[in-house]
Backbone as CSV, one residue per row, in Angstrom:
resi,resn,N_x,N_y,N_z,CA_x,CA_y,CA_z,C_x,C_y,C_z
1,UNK,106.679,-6.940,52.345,105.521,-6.738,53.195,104.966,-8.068,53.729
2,UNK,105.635,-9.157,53.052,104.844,-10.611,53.515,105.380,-10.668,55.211
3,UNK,106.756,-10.284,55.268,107.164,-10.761,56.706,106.156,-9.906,57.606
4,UNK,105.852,-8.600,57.255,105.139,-7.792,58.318,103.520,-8.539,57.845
5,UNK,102.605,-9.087,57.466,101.792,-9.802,57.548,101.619,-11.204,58.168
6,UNK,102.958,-11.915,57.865,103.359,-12.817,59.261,103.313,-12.415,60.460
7,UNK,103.500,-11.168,60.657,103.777,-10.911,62.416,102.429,-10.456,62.213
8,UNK,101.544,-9.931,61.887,99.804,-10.091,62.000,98.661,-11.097,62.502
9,UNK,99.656,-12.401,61.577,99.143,-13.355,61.707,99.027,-14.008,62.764
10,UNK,100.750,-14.106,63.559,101.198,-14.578,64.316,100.425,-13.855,65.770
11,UNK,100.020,-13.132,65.767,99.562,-12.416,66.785,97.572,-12.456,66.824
12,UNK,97.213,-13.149,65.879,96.358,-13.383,65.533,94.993,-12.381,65.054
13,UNK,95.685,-11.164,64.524,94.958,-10.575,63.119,95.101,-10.891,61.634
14,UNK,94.793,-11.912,60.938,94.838,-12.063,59.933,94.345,-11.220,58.614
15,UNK,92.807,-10.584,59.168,92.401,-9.735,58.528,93.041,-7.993,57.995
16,UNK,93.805,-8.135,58.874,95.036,-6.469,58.908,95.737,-6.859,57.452
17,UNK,95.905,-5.944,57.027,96.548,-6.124,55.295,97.206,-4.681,54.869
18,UNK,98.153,-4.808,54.057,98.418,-4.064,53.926,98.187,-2.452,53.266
19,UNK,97.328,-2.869,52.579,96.304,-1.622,52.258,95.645,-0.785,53.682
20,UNK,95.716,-1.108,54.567,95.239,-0.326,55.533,96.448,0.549,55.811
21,UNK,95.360,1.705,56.468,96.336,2.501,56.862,95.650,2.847,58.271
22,UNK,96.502,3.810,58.993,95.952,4.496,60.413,95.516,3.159,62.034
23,UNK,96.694,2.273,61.548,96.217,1.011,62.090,95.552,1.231,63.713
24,UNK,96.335,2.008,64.183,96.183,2.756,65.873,95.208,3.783,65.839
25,UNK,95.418,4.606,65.242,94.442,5.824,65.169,92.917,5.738,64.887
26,UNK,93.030,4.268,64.147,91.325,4.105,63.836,90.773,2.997,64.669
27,UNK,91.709,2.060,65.350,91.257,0.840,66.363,91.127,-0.383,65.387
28,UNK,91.836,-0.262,64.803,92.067,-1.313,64.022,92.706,-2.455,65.131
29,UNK,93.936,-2.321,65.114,95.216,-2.564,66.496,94.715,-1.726,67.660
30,UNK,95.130,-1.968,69.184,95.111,-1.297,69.893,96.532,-1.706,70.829
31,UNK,96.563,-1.386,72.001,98.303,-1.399,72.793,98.403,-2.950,72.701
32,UNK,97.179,-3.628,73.281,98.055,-5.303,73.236,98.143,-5.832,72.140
33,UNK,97.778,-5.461,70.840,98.481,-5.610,69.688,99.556,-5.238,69.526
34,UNK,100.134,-4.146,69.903,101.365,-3.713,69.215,102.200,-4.209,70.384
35,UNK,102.048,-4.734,71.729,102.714,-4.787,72.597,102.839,-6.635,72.112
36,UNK,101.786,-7.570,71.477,102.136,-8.850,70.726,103.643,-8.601,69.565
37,UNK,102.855,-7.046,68.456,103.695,-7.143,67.648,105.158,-7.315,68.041
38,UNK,105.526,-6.191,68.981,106.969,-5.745,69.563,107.553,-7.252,69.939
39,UNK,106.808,-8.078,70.688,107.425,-9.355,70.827,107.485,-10.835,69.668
40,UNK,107.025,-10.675,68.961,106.871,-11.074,67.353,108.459,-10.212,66.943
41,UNK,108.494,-9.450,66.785,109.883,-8.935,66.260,110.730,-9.468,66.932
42,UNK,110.824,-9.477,67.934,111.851,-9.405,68.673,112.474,-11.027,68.645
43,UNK,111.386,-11.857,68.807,111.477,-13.330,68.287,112.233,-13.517,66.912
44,UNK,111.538,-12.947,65.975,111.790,-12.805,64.380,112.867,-12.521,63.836
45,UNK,113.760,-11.646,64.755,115.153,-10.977,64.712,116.162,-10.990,65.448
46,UNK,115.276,-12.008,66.790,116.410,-11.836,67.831,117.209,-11.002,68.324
47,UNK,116.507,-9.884,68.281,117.218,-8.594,68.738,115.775,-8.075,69.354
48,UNK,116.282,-7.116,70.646,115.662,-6.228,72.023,115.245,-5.448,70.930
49,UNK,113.742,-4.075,70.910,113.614,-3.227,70.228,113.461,-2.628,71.083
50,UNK,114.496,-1.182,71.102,114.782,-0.402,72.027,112.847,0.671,72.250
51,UNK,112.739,1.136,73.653,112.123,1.834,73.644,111.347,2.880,72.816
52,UNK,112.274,3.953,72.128,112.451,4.672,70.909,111.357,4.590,69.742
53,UNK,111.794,3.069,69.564,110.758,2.940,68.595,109.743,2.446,68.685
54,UNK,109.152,1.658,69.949,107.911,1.448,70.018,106.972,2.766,70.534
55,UNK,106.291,3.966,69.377,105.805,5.079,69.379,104.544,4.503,68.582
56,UNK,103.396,5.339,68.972,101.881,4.921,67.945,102.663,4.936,66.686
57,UNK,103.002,6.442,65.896,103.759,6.185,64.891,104.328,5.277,64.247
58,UNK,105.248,4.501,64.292,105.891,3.196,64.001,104.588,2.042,63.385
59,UNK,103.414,2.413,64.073,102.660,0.810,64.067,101.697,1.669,63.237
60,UNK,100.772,2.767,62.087,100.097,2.582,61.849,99.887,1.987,60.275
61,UNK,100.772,1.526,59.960,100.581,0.925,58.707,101.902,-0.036,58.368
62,UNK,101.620,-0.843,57.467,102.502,-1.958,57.335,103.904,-0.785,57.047
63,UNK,104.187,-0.280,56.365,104.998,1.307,55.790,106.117,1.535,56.718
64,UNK,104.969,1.879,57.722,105.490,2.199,59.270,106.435,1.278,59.907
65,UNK,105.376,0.146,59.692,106.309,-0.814,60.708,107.447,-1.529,59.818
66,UNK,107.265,-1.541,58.804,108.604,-2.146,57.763,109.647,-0.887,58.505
67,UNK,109.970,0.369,58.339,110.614,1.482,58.208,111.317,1.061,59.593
68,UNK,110.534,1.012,60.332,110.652,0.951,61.905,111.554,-0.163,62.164
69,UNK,111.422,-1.416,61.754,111.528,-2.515,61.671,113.528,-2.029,61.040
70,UNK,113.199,-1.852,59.644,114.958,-1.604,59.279,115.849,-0.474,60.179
71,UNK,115.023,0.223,60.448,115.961,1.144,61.522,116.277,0.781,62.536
72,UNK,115.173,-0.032,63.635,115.856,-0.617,64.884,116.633,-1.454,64.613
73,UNK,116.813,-2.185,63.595,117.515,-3.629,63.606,119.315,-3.646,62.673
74,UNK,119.179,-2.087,62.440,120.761,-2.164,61.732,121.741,-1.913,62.783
């Protein structure tokens, strides 16, 4: 979970942790967060993240985006 708190950081929410949940649904994050996150990955892994998976779903909890994260990238 540390790498998905790096890409928090990096995007400049530090306060987001992983105990949260509903990151989108409650306005925690909103689109230009997750539209920072998506490019934070993509840096991080050097790999495109296909359409698919950038869904609210995917981003509301660290859970999410770990899951998300191993599926686009195998």
């Amino acid at each position: 979970m540390q790498d998905i708190k790096e890409l928090f950081v990096a995007i400049g929410k530090p306060n987001v942790d992983e105990n949260m949940q509903n990151l989108l649904s409650d306005g925690i994050i909103d689109s230009m967060d997750v539209i920072m996150l998506v490019v934070e990955i993509e840096k991080r892994y050097k790999k495109p993240l296909k359409s698919e998976f950038i869904i609210n779903e995917c981003f509301e909890s660290f859970e999410t985006i770990a899951a998300m994260i191993d599926k686009a990238m195998q």
